[in-house]
C-alpha positions, 0 to 999 in steps of 0.5 A, a space after each residue: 657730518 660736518 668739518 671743523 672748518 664748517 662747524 666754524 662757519 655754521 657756529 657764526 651763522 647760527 649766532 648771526 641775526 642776519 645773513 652774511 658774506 664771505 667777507 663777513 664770514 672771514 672777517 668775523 670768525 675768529 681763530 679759524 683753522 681754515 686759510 681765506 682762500 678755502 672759503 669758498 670751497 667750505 660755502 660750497 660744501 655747506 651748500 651741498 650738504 644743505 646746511 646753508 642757502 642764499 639769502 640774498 646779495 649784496 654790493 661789495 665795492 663794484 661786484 655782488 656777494 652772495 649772503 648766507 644763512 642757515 638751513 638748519 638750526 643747531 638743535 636741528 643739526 645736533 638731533 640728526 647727528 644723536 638720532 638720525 645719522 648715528 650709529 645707535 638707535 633712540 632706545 639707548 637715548 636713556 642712558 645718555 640723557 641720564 649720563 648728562 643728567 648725572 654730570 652737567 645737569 645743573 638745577 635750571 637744566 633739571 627744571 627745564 627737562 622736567 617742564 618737557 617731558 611733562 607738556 610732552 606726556 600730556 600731549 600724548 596723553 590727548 592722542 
């Protein structure tokens, strides 16, 4: 489970087409709940919980930066915390993927569901 602070972080790398510094990383996050000096225990941490890797390093003015990037993706991120890390188990994903459907599913979401699930019956169909 990941803090406010590190959702923060990981929100700009998943958005980010390249790997970022924690210059970048201060200097791009806007509204951050976290001072500038607590970024390096957040990159620590996001190390730690293997959201992120070093991707590189880069010459700031006379010293050397790690660059960042994701380890996971957001969709990754969001099936772990709904299927792997929860407290309930896939049998009870109907009623929340109906309860969505029931409230913020708009017709192009419809038609998208609809397009997966069936590619998704035919595969299992051919097994």
């Amino acid at each position: 489970m990941l803090t406010k602070s590190e959702k923060q972080i990981m929100a700009l790398l998943w958005r980010s087409e390249e790997s970022l510094t924690t210059v970048d990383i201060l200097r791009l996050c806007e509204n951050k709940t976290f001072k500038d000096s607590y970024i390096n225990i957040l990159i620590r941490s996001l190390l730690k919980k293997d959201m992120i890797k070093v991707d590189g390093v880069e010459l700031i003015g006379r010293s050397y930066a790690r660059k960042f990037t994701t380890n996971i993706t957001r969709e990754e991120y969001i099936y772990k915390l709904l299927v792997e890390d929860s407290f309930w188990n896939v049998d009870e994903m109907p009623p929340l993927f109906a309860k969505f459907v029931q409230t913020k599913a708009d017709m192009k979401i419809l038609d998208d569901f609809s397009s997966i699930i069936s590619e998704r019956k035919e595969e299992l169909k051919g097994e």
